[in-house]
PyMOL commands that place a pseudoatom at each C-alpha (Angstrom):
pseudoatom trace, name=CA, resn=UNK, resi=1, chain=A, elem=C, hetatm=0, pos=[2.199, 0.126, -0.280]
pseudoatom trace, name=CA, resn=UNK, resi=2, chain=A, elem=C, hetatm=0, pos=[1.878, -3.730, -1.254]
pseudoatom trace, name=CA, resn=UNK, resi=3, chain=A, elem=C, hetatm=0, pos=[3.301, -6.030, -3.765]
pseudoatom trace, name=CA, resn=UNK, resi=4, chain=A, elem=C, hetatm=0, pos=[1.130, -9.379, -3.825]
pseudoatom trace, name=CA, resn=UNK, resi=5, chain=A, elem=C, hetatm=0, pos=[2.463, -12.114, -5.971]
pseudoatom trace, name=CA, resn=UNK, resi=6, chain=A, elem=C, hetatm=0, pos=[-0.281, -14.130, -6.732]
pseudoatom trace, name=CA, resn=UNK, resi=7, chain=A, elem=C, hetatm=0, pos=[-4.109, -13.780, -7.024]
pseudoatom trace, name=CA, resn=UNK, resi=8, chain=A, elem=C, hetatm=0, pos=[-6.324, -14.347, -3.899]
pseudoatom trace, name=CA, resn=UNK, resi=9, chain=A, elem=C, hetatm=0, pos=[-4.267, -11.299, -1.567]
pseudoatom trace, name=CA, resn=UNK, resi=10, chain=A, elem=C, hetatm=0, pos=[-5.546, -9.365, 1.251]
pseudoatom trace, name=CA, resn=UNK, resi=11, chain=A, elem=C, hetatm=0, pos=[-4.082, -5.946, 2.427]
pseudoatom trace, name=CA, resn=UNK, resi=12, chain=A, elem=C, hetatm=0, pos=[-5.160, -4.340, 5.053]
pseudoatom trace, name=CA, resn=UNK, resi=13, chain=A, elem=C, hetatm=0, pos=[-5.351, -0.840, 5.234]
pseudoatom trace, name=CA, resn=UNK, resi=14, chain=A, elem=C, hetatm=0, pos=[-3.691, 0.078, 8.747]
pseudoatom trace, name=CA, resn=UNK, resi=15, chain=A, elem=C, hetatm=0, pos=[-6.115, 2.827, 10.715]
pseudoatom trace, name=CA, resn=UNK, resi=16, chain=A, elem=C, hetatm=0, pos=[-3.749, 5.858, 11.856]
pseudoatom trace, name=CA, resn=UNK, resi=17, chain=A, elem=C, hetatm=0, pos=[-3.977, 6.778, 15.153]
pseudoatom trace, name=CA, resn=UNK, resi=18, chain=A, elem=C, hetatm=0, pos=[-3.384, 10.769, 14.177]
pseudoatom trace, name=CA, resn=UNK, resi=19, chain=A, elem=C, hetatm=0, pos=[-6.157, 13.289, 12.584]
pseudoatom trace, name=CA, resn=UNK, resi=20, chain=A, elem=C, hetatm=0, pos=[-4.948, 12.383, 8.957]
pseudoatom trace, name=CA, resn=UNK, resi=21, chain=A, elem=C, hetatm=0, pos=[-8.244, 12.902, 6.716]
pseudoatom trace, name=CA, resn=UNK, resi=22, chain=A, elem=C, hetatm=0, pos=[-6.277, 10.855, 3.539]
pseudoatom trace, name=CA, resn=UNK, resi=23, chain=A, elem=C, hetatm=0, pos=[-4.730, 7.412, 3.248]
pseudoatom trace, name=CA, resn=UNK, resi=24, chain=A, elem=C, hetatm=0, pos=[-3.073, 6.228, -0.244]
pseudoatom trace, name=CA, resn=UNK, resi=25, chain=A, elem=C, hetatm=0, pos=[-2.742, 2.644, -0.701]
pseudoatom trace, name=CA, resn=UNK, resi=26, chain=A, elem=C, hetatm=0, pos=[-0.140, 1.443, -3.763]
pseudoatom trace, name=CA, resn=UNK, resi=27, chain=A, elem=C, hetatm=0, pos=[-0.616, -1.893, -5.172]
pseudoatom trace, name=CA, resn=UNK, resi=28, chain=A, elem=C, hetatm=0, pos=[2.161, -2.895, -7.227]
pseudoatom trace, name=CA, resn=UNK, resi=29, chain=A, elem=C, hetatm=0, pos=[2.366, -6.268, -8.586]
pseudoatom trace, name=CA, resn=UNK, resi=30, chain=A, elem=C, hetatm=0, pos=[4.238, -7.608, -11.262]
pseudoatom trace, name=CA, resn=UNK, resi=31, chain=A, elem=C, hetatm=0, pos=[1.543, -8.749, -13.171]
pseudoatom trace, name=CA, resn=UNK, resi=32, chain=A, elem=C, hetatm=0, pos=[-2.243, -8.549, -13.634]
pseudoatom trace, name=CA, resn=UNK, resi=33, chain=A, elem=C, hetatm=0, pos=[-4.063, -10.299, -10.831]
pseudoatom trace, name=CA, resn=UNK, resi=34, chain=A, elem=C, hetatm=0, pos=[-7.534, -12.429, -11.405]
pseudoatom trace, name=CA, resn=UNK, resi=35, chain=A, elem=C, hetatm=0, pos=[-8.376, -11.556, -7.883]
pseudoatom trace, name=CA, resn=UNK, resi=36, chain=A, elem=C, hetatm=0, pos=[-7.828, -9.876, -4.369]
pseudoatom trace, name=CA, resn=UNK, resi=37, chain=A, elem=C, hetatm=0, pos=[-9.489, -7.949, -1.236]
pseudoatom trace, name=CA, resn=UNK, resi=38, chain=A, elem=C, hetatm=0, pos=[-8.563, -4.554, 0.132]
pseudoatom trace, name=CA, resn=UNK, resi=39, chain=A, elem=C, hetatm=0, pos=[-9.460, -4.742, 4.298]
pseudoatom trace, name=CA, resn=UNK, resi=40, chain=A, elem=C, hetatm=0, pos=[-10.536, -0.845, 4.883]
pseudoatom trace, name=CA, resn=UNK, resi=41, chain=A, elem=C, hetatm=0, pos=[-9.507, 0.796, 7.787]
pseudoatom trace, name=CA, resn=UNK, resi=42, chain=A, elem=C, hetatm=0, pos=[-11.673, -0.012, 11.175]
pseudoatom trace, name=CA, resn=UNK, resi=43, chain=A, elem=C, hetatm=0, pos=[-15.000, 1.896, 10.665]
pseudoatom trace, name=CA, resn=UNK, resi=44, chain=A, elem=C, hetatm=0, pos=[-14.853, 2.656, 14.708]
pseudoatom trace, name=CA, resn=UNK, resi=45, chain=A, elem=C, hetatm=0, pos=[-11.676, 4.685, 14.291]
pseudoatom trace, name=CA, resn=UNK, resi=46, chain=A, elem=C, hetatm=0, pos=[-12.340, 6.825, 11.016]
pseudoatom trace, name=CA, resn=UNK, resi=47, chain=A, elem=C, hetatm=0, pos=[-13.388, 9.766, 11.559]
pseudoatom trace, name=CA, resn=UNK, resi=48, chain=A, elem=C, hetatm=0, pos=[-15.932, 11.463, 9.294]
pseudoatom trace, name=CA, resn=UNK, resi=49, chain=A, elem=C, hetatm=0, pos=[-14.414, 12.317, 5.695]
pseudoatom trace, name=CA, resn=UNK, resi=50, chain=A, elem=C, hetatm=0, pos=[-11.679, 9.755, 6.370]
pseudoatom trace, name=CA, resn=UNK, resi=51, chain=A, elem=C, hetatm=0, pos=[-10.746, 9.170, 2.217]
pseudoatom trace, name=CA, resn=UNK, resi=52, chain=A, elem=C, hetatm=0, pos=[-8.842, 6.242, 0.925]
pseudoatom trace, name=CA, resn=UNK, resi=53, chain=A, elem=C, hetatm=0, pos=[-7.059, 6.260, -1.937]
pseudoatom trace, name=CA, resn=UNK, resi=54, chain=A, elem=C, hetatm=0, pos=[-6.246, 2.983, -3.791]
pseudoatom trace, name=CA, resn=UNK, resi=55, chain=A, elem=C, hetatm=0, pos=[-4.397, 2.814, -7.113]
pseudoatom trace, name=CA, resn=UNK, resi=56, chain=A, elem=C, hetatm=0, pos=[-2.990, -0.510, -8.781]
pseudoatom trace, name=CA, resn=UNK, resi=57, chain=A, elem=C, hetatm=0, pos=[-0.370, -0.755, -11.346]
pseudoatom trace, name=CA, resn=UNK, resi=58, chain=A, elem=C, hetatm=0, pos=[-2.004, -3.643, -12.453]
pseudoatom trace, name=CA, resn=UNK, resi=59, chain=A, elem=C, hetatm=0, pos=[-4.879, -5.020, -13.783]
pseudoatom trace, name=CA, resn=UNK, resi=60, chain=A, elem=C, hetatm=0, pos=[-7.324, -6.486, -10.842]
pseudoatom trace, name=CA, resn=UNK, resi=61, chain=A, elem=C, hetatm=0, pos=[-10.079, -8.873, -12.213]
pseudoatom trace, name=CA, resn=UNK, resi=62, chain=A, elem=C, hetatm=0, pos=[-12.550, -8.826, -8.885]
pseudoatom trace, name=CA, resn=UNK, resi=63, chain=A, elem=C, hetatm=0, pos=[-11.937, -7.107, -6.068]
pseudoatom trace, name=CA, resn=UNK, resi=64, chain=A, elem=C, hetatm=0, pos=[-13.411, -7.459, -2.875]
pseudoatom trace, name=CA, resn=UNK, resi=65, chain=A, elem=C, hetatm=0, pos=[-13.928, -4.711, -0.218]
pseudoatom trace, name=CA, resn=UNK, resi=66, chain=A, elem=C, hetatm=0, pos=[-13.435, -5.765, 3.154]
pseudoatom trace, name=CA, resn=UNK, resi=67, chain=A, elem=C, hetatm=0, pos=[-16.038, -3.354, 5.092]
pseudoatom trace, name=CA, resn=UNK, resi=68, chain=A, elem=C, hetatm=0, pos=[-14.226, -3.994, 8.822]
pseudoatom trace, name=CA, resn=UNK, resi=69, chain=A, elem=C, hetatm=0, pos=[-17.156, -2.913, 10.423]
pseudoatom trace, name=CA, resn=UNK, resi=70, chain=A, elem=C, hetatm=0, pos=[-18.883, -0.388, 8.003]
pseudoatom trace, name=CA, resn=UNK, resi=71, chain=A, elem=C, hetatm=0, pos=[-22.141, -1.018, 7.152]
pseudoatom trace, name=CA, resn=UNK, resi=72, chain=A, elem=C, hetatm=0, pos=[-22.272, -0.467, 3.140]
pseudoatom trace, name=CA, resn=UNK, resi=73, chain=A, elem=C, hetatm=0, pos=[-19.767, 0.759, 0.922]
pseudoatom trace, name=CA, resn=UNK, resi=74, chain=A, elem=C, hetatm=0, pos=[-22.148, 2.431, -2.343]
pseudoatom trace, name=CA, resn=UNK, resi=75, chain=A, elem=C, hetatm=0, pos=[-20.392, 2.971, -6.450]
pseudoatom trace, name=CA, resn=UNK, resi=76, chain=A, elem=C, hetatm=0, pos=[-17.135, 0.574, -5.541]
pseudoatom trace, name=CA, resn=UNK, resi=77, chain=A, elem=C, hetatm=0, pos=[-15.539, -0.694, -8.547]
pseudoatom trace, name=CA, resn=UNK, resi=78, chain=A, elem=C, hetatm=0, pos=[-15.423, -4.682, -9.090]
pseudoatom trace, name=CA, resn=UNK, resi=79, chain=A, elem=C, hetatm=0, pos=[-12.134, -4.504, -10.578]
pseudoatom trace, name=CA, resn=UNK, resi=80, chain=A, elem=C, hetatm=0, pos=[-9.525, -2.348, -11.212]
pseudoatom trace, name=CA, resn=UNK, resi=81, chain=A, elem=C, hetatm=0, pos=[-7.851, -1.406, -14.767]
pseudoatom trace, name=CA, resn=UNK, resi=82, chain=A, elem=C, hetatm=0, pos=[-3.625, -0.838, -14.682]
pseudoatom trace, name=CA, resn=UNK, resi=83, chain=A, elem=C, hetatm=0, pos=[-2.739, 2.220, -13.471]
pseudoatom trace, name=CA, resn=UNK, resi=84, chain=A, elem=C, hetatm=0, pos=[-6.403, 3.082, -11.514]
pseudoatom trace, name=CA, resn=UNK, resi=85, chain=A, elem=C, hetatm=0, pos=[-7.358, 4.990, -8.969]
pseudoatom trace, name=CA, resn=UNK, resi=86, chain=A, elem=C, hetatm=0, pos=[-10.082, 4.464, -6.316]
pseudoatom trace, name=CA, resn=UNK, resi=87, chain=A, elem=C, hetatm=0, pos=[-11.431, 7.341, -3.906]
pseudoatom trace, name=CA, resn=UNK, resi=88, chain=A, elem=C, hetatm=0, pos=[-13.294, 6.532, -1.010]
pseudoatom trace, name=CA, resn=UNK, resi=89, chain=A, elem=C, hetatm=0, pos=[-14.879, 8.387, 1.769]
pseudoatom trace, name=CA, resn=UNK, resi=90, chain=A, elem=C, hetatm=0, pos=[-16.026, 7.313, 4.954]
pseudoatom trace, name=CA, resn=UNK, resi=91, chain=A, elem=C, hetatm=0, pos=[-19.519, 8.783, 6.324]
pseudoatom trace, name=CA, resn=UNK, resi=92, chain=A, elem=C, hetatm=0, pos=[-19.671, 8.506, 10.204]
pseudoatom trace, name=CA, resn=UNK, resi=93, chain=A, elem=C, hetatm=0, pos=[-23.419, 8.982, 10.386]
pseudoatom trace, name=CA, resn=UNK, resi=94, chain=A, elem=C, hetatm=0, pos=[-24.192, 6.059, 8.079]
pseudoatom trace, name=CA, resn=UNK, resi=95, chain=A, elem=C, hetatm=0, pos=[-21.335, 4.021, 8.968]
pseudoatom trace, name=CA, resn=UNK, resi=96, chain=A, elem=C, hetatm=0, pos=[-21.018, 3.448, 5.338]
pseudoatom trace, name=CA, resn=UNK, resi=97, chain=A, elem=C, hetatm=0, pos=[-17.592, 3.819, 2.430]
pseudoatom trace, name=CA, resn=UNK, resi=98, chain=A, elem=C, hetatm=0, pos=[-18.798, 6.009, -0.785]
pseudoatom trace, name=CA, resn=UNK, resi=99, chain=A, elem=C, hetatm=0, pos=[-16.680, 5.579, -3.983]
pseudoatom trace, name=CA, resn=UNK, resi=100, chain=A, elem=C, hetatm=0, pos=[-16.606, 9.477, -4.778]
pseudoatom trace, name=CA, resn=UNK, resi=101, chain=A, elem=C, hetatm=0, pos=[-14.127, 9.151, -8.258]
for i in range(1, 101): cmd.bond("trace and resi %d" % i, "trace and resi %d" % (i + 1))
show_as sticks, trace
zoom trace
C-alpha cells in the first residue's frame, strides 16, 4: 500500500522472504499524479512466476518501472488510468518482468 502526495514518487516493492508467488501493490493518492516510479522487487530473490500486482486509484500520467536488477520488462503500461490494474510476472530464465493483463 502507498499514498504519494505529489508527482515524482518512488515505491518500492519490498521482496518477501517466504514462497509467496503474488504481491499486490495499492496506490492511493488523492489526486491524479503527472508522474511516478514503481521499484520492482530484487530480480535475485524472485523466484520464477513471482506476479506483481499494481492498481492505482488514480490517474498516473508516466510511469516508470524500476527493473532492480531485471534485465527487460516487455508490454508495461506508460501510465495508468483511475482504478487500473497491472499484472506482472517475473521469468527467472530471462531475468526479465512480462506485463501479462
Amino acid at each position: 500500500y502507498a499514498s504519494p502526495v505529489s508527482t515524482g514518487f518512488t515505491v518500492a516493492i519490498g521482496t518477501p522472504l517466504g514462497t509467496e508467488t503474488q504481491i499486490w501493490l495499492i496506490i492511493e493518492a488523492a489526486a491524479a499524479l503527472a508522474a511516478g516510479t514503481v521499484l520492482l522487487p530484487l530480480a535475485s530473490a524472485c523466484p520464477d512466476g513471482r506476479e506483481v500486482w499494481v492498481t492505482s486509484y488514480r490517474q498516473i500520467n508516466a510511469i516508470t518501472w524500476g527493473l532492480n536488477g531485471a534485465l527487460n520488462i516487455f508490454g508495461e503500461p506508460s501510465s495508468l488510468s483511475a482504478y487500473s490494474t497491472v499484472r506482472l510476472r517475473f521469468d527467472i530464465q530471462s531475468q526479465s518482468w512480462f506485463c501479462i493483463n
